[in-house]
LUMSEZA-941612 format. One line per 2 residues: number of its first residue (from 1); for each residue z, y, x of C-alpha. Coordinates in pm, whole numbers. Example, Ala and Ser with C-alpha at 12.3 -4.5 7.8 and 13.67 -1.06 7.14 Angstrom:
REM residues 2
1 = 780/-450/1230; 714/-106/1367 .
This chain:
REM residues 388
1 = 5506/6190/-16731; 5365/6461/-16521 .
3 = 5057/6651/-16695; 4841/6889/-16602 .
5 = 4604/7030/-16915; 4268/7256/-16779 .
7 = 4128/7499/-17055; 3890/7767/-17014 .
9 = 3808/7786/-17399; 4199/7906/-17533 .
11 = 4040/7997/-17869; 3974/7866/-18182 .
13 = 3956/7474/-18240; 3971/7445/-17838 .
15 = 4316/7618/-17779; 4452/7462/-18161 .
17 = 4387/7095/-17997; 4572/7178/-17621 .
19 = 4823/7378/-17834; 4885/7100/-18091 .
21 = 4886/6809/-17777; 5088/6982/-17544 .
23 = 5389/7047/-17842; 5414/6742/-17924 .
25 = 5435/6611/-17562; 5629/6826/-17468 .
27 = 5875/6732/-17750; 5877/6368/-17605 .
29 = 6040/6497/-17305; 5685/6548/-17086 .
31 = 5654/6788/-16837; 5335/6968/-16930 .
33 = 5186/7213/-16707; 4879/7401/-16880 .
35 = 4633/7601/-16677; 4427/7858/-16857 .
37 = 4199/8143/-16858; 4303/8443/-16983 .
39 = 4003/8598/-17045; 3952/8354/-17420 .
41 = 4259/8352/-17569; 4339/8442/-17936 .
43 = 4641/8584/-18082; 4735/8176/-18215 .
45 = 4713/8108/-17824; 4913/8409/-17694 .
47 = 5212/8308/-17945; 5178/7945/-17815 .
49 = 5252/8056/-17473; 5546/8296/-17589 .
51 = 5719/8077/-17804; 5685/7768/-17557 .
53 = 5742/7899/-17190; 6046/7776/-17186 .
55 = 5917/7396/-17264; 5577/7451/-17072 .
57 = 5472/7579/-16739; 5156/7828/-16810 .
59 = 4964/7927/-16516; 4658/8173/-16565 .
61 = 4293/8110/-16414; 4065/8334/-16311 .
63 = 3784/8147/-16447; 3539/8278/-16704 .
65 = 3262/8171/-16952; 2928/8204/-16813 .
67 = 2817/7946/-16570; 2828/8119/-16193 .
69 = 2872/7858/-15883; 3014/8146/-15705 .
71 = 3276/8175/-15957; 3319/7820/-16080 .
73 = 3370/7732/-15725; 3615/8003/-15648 .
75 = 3790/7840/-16024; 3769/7494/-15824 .
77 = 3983/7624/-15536; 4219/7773/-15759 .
79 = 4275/7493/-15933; 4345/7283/-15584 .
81 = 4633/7531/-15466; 4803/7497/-15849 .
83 = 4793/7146/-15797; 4902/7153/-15464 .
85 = 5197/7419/-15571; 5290/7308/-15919 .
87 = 5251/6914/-15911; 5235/6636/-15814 .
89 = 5059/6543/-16137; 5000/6191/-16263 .
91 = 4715/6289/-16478; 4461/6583/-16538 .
93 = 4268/6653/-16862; 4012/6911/-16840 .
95 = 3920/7058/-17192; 3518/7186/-17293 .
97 = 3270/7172/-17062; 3406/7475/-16792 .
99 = 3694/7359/-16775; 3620/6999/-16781 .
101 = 3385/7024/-16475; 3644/7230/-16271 .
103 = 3959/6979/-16351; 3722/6661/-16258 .
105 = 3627/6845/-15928; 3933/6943/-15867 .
107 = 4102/6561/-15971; 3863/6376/-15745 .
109 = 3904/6520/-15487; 4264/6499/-15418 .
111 = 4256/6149/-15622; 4443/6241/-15909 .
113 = 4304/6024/-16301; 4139/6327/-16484 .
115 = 4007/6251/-16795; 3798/6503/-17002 .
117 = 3749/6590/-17389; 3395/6794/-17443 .
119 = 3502/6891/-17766; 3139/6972/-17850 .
121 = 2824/6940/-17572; 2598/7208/-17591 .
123 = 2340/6898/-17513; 2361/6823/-17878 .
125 = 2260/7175/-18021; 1914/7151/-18183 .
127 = 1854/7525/-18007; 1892/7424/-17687 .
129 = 1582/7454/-17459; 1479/7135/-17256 .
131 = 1541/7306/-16942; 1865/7376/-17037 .
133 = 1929/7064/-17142; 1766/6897/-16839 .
135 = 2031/7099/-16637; 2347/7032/-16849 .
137 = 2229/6624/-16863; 2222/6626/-16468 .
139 = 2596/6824/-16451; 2742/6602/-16722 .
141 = 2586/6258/-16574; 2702/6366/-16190 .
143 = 3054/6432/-16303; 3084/6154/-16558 .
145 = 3034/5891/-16326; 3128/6024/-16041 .
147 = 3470/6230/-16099; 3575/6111/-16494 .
149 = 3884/5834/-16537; 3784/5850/-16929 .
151 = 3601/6089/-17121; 3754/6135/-17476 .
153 = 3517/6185/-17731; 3628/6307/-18073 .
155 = 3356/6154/-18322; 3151/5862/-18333 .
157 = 2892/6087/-18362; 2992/6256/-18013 .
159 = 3064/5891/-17851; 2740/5804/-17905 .
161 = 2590/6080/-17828; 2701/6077/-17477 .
163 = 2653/5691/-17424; 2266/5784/-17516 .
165 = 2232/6035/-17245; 2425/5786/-17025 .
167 = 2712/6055/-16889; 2955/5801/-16843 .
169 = 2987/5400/-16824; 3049/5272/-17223 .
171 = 3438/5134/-17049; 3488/5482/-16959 .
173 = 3486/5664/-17327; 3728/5639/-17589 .
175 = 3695/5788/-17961; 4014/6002/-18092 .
177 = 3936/6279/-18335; 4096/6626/-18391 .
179 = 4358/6575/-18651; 4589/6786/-18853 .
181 = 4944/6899/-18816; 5157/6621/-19099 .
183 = 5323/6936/-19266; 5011/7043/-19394 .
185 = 4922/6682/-19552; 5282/6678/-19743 .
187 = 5116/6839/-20061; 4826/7039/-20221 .
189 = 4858/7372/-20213; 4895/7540/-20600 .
191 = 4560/7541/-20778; 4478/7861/-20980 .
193 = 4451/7768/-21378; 4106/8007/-21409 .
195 = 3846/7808/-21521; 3618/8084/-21618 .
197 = 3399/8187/-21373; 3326/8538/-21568 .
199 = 3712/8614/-21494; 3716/8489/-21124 .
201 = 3340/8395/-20976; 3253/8070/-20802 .
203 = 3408/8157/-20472; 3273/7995/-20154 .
205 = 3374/8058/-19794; 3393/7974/-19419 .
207 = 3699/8064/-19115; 3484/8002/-18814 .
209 = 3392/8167/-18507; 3128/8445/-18556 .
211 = 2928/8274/-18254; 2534/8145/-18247 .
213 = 2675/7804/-18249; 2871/7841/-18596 .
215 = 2552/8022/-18712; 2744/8298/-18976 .
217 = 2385/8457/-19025; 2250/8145/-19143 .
219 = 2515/8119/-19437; 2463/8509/-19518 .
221 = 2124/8380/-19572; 2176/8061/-19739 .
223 = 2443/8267/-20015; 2127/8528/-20034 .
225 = 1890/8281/-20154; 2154/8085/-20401 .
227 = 2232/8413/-20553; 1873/8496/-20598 .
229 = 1849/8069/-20726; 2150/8119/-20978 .
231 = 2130/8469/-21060; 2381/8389/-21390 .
233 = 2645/8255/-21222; 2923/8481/-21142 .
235 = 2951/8437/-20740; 3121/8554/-20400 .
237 = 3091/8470/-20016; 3436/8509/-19781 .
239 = 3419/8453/-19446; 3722/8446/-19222 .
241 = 3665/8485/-18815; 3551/8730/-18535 .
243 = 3388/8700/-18217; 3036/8846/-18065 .
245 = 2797/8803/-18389; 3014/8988/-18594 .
247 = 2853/9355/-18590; 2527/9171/-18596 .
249 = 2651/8997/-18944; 2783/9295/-19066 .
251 = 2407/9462/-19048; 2274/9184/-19212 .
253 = 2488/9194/-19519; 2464/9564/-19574 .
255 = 2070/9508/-19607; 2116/9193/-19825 .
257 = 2150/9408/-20155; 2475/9169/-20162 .
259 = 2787/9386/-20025; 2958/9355/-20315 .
261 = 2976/9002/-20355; 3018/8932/-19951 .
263 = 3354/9000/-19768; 3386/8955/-19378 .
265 = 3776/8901/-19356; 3837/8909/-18974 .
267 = 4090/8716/-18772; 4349/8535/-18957 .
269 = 4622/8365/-18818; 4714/8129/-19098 .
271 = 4409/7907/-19243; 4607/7866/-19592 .
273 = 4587/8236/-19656; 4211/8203/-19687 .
275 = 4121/7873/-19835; 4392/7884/-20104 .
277 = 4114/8171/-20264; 3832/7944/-20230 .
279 = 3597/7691/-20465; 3398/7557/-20219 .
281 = 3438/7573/-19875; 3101/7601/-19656 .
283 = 3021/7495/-19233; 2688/7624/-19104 .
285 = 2734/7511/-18748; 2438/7407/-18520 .
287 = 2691/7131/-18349; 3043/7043/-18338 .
289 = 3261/6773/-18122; 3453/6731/-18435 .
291 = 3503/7040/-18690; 3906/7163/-18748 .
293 = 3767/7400/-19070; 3659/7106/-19232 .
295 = 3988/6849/-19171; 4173/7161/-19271 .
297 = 3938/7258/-19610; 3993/6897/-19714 .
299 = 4313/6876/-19676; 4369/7205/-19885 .
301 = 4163/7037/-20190; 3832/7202/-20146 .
303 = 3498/7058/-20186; 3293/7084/-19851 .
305 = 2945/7172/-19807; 2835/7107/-19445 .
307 = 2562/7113/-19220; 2542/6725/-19040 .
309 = 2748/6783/-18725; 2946/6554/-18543 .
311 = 3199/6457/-18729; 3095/6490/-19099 .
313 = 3027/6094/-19094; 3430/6012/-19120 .
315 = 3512/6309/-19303; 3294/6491/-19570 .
317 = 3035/6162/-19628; 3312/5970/-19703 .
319 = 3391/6109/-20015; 3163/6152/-20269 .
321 = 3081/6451/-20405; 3088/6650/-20098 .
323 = 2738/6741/-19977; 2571/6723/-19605 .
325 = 2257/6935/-19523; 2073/6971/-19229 .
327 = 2134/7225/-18933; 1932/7537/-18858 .
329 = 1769/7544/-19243; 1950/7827/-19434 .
331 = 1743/7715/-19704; 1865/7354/-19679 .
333 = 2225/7492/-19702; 2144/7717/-19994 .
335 = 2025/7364/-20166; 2357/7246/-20063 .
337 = 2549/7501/-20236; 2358/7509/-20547 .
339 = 2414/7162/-20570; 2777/7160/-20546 .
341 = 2761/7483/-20806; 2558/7304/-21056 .
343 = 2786/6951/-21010; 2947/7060/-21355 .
345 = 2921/7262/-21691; 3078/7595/-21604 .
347 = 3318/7554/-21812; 3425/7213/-21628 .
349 = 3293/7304/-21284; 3664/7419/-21144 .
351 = 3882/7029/-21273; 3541/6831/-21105 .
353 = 3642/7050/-20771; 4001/6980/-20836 .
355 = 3892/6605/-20845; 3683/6612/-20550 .
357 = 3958/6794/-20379; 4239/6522/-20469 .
359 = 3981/6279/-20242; 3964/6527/-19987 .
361 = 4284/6567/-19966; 4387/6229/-19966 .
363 = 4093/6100/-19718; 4234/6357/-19432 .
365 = 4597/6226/-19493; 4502/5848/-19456 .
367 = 4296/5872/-19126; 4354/6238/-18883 .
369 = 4787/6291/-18899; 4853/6455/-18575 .
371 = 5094/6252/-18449; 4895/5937/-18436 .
373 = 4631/6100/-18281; 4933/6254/-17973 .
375 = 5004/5870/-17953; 4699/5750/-17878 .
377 = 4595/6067/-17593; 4865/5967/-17431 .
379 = 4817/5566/-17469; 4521/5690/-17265 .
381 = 4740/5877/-16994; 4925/5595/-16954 .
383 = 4620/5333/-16901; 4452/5542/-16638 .
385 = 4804/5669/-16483; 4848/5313/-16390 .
387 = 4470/5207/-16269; 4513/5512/-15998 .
């Protein structure tokens, strides 16, 4: 089969799902063709298109982030003369919202089934102004109904979501969530014997993008007031990531008092690296389609403290123990915390986390394998490759 994948968004859980999809089709014998933007890709992304050129056709895009008809439509007509050069194509799939509206222009009108995965609507972020929100509605709606074969929505949470702000027909959206790669569901990684928190302090942490979205101030400010809460407990923050907040979460540490219990790790390439050090393992986003940090945290054995995002109903509320707070409240993600520190004596805190962590673990290797969720993306190629 003949596929063309749109993605503006190369980074972070974006570029991980076109990068895990396109591998595995591409194993299967499919001739993938991925168009992308330059401008957001991360180092993960940039060895993706090294190490699979030869498998893959990768054509750049000059298309960037910030909405701009002058440039989204130039994107548009770009788009057209790849299609017209590189395919034909028997199906388009436009990834996040840029992307998404430029590969449904772009599929309608030259009558080629483009389906498109949000990955997380900025609709659903409690920050959002109704303006805003009035605008986005009236995009989403236009294209939905007018220029979408299926939108694939990857949460309940998101599917319903979208059939309440009526931006596509209920026939048009199926639900298939972000999973995770089978080798890293064969086993649990080694746990550290340390029970005693005086030798190595209750350690929680985050990998995310340092973005207003994934809120990294809020959890500087959540750890601030649990410290202050628990002030005998032996305890550190570690947060893994980059992006625009960083310098701007780097300011507010250094006045927290805290600097020597809070360490900003940067970019890392490899997830294990990080949560392998961790107790507890924390998500402070304002929204999410459906969060990779927390498939991956589980499935390394951590307990999960998250803010309610999309998502979070088939993963972390499914096993007790873990704990869902409210977004925007650093104070109702401090409570969060000190509950999961306080779920044990000290002395027995670190085998209930193991516990807690076998269910994880086991919870994210029943339901989200990777290559039942390739299966079923392209069951969905197939279906609207043949109503063309």
């Amino acid at each position: 089969m003949d596929v063309l994948e749109v993605v503006e968004a190369c980074d972070a859980g974006v570029g991980r799902h076109v990068r895990s999809l396109c591998e595995d089709l591409a194993i299967q014998g499919h001739r993938l063709t991925v168009a992308y933007s330059p401008y957001r890709t991360d180092e993960a992304f940039e060895r993706f298109i090294v190490d699979w050129q030869d498998k893959v056709r990768f054509v750049p895009m000059k298309v960037g982030r910030k909405v701009s008809p002058v440039s989204d439509l130039r994107g548009v007509v770009e788009l057209l003369r790849l299609i017209r050069r590189e395919g034909p194509f028997e199906v388009i799939h436009g990834h996040s919202s840029k992307a998404g509206a430029i590969a449904r222009i772009a599929g309608r009108l030259l009558g080629i089934p483009t389906l498109y995965t949000p990955h997380s609507l900025i609709l659903s972020s409690p920050e959002i102004s109704r303006l805003e929100a009035a605008i986005y509605t009236s995009v989403e709606r236009t294209l939905g109904h007018w220029a979408t074969s299926k939108i694939i929505a990857v949460s309940e949470d998101e599917r319903e979501f979208i059939l309440k702000y009526r931006l596509v027909s209920r026939d048009r959206i199926v639900v298939i969530p972000n999973a995770i790669d089978d080798q890293d569901l064969r086993c649990l990684p080694e746990m550290e014997a340390c029970e005693d928190l005086n030798q190595r302090p209750l350690t929680f942490g985050a990998a995310m993008r340092f973005s207003a979205q994934k809120a990294p101030i809020n959890l500087i400010e959540a750890f601030v007031l649990l410290s202050d809460a628990l002030p005998e407990v032996p305890m550190r923050l570690v947060i893994a990531g980059d992006g625009e907040l960083f310098a701007e979460v780097e300011e507010r540490i250094a006045g927290s008092g805290l600097s020597d219990k809070i360490s900003l790790l940067g970019w890392r390439a490899s997830a294990r690296e990080v949560l392998r050090d961790l107790d507890v393992f924390v998500v402070s986003s304002l929204y999410e389609g459906f969060s990779y940090s927390i498939l991956e945290a589980m499935a390394a054995g951590l307990p999960v403290v998250s803010t309610n995002v999309f998502g979070t109903k088939e993963t972390v509320s499914r096993v007790p123990g873990n704990v869902v707070v409210p977004p925007g409240s650093p104070d109702s993600l401090a409570v969060g915390m000190r509950r999961m520190a306080t779920l044990d004596k000290p002395e027995s805190l670190r085998k209930s986390f193991r516990r807690l962590g076998q269910n994880n673990h086991d919870h994210i290797r029943m339901y989200f394998r990777r290559s039942e969720i390739t299966r079923l993306t392209f069951e969905v190629y197939q279906e609207v490759g043949r109503t063309k």
